[in-house]
N, C-alpha and C positions, 0 to 999 in steps of 0.2 A: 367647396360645399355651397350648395344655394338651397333658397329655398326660405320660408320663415320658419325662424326656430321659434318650439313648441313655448310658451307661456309654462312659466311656473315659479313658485317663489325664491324669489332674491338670496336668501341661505342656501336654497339646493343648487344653484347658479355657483355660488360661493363653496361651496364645499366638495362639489363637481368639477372646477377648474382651479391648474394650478397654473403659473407660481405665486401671483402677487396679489390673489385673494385668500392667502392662507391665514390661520387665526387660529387664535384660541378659544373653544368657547361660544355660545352662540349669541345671537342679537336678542336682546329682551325685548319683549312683546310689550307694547302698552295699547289702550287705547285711540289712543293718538297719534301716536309714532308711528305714522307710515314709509318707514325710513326712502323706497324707491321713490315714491310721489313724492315726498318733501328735497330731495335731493336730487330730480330730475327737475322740479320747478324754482329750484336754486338756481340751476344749470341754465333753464329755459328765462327767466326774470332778468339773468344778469349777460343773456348771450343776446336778446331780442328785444325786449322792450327799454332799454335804454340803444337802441339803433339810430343815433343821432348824426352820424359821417354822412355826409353829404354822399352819393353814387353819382359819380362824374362822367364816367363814359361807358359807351356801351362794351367795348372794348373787354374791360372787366367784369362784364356780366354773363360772369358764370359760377357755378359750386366748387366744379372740379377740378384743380390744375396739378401739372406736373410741374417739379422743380427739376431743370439742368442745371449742371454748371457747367462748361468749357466742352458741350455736347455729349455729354453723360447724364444717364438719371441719377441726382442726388436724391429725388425723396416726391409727394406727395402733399397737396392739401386739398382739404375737404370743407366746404362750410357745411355743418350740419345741423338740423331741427333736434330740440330735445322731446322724442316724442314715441311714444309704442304702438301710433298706428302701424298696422300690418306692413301698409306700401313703400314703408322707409328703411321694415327690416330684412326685404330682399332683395339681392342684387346680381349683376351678372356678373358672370362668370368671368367675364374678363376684369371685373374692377377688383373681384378677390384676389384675381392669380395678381394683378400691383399691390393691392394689399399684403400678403403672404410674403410675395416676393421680397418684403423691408426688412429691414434686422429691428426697426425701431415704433412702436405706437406712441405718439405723445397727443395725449387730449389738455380739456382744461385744466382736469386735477381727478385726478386719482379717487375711485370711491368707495376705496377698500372700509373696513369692519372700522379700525380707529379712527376715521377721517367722518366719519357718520356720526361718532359718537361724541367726536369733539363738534359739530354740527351741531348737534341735539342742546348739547350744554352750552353754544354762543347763543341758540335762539331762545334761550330764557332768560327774564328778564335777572337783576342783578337784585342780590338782598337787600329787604325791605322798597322794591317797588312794586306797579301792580298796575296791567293792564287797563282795568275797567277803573281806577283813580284817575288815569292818564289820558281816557275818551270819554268818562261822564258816562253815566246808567244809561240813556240811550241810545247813544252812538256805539258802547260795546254790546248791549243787545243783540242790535243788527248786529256785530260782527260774530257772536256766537251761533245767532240763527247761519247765515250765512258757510260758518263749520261746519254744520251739524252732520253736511254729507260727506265731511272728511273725519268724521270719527273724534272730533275736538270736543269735548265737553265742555262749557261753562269753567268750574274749577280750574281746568288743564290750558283754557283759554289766558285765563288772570295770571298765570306765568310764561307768557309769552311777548319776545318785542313786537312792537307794530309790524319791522320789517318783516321778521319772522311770520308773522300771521299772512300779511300779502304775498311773501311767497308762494307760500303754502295753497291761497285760494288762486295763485296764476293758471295754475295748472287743471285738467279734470281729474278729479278724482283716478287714481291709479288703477290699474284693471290686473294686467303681468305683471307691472313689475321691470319689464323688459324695453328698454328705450335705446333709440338709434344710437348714442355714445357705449352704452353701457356694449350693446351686440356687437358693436365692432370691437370694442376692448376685448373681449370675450373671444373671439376670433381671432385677433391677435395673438391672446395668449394663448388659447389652445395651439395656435400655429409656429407656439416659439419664438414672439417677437417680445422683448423687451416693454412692458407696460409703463409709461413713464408720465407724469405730470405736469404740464408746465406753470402752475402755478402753486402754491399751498393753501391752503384753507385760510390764514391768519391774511394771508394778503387778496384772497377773493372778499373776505369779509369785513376787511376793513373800511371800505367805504360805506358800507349800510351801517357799521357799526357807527362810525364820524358824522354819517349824516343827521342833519338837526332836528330832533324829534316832530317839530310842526309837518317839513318834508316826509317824515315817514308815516305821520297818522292822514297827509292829504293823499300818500300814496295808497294806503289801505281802505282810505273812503273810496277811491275809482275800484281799487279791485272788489269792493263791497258791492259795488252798485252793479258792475258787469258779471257778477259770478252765475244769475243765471243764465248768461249768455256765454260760459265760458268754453263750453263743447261744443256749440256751433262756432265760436272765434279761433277752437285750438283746429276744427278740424280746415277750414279755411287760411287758418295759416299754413299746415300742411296740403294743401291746395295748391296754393301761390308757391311755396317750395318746389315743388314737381313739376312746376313748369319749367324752375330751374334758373330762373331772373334773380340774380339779387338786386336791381330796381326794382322789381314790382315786392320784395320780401322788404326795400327800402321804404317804402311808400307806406306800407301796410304799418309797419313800426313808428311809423312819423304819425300816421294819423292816431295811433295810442298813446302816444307820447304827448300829444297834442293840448290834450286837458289840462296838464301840470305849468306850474307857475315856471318862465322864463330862469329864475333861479334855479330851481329846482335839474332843468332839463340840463342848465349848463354844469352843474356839479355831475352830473353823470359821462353827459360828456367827456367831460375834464378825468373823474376816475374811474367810472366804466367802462369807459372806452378809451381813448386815449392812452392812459397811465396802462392799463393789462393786455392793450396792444404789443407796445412797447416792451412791456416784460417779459410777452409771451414770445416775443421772436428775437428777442436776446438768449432765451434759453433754450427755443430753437436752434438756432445758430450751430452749437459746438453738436447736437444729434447730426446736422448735416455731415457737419467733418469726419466723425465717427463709423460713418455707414447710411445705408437708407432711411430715411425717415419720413412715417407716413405719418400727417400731421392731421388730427382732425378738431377742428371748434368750432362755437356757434359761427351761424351762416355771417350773421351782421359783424362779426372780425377782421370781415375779409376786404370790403369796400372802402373806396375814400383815398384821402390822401395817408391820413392817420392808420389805414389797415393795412393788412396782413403782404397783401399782393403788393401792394405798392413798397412794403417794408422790403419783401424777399428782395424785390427788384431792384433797390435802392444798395441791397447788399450786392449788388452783381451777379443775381441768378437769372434767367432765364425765367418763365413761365409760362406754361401752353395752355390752353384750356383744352379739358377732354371732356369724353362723352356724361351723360348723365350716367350714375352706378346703377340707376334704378329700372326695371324693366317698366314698372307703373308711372314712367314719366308724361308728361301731359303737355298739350300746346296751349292751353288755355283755362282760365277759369271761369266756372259759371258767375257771375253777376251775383 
């Protein structure tokens, strides 16, 4: 199947495809609760803007590779954008027949119905605290103006953590619904592969949750001050994606990164990158044994000494780079 599939909401996604969006029950609507936007800019906060691995050679600069072993396909990886521009959600026809072809999809983490809902409940703050106590009357102002076009009211703000709120504004405002991890999950399983996670929730969140509240209210003042520039920055990151560089998707992320105190950057380092490196390709590992596995996470997991490629390699796999999946691929971007 090619083509971009049609936009529409997150439930009818959910209750249109089986096995491992099934549920009981539906998602409750609030205000605020934009469950796809808050949950693709989870995805996108913790896959892209802590991009701190150094890109070492050109060698590794690419999205797509295939894994051998012992001159066999074992399996697939992807670095991918968390993102529902158009251009990311089609692809040719030969990157589906490898996709298809797997017994195994393994992304970040899984974004079924309960894994949202335990989302919603880590990003509020804990009883008897309070956001606007925690940034002083001015400073939570701005961050409620700043909301206002993600549906966050004032009230609904005052229980929320700082990280939680900076996620939230990483992102533009949600349209579909429908983002690159989510379409290919969805493909997958329509295709009968196995949907699997390779992290859980308590261990994606534990480091915003550890980090020291000063860290989390400087990171929410940068995401404050760039929000109205956040859809010309999501759509240039998707830009520099489609060329297909992880150096140039390196660079872009370093200069974001750039603002934040030297502590700060290295604590992410340290568990954003490094630490779910490391985890994510330990539990890779036994999907290889098993059968095919197409492996897909953010782009900036991939690079470095600390990523993903160099991890496979280090296990004794082989890795090729192939073509770009994307028909909309580009040689360049504009300035």
């Amino acid at each position: 199947m090619s083509g971009i599939m049609a936009p529409c909401r997150m439930e009818d996604w959910i209750t249109r495809r089986r096995p491992y969006f099934a549920m009981s029950g539906k998602l409750k609507h609030t205000a605020w609760w934009r469950v796809p936007g808050v949950v693709a800019g989870f995805a996108l906060f913790l896959a892209i803007l802590p991009g701190l691995v150094p890109a070492d050679s050109s060698d590794g600069d690419a999205l797509f590779w295939r894994i051998d072993r012992e001159g066999d396909v074992a399996g697939y990886l992807l670095g991918t954008v968390h993102s529902e521009d158009p251009r990311v959600l089609e692809y040719r026809e030969e990157f589906l027949d490898m996709l298809t072809a797997c017994d195994t999809f393994a992304m970040e983490m899984v974004p079924d119905l309960p894994t949202m809902r335990r989302l919603m409940d880590a990003m509020r703050q804990p009883a008897g605290a309070d956001l606007r106590e925690q940034l002083g009357a001015e400073r939570f102002d701005r961050v409620v103006e700043a909301l206002s076009g993600y549906g966050v009211t004032g009230p609904n703000a005052r229980q929320l953590k700082p990280w939680a709120v900076m996620m939230i504004l990483s992102m533009p405002p949600p349209k579909s619904g429908l983002f690159m991890d989510f379409s290919l999950s969805l493909r997958a399983s329509g295709a009968g592969l196995d949907v699997v996670g390779l992290e859980t929730l308590q261990e994606q969140l534990s480091f915003l949750d550890d980090l020291e509240l000063p860290a989390q209210i400087e990171m929410l003042d940068q995401a404050v001050a760039e929000v109205d520039r956040v859809d010309e920055t999501h759509t240039r990151l998707v830009d520099i994606y489609l060329v297909g560089s992880l150096d140039r998707l390196q660079a872009e992320s370093d200069a974001e990164m750039s603002v934040l105190s030297p502590k700060t950057r290295e604590y992410f380092q340290a568990e954003g990158i490094d630490r779910r490196n490391a985890r994510m390709l330990k539990n890779a590992l036994p999907l290889l044994d098993e059968g095919c596995a197409f492996i897909a996470v953010g782009a900036l997991h991939l690079p470095g000494e600390a990523g993903l490629v160099n991890g496979f390699q280090s296990e004794g796999f082989g890795l090729v780079p192939m073509p770009s999946p994307f028909p909309a691929a580009v040689s360049e971007v504009r300035p």
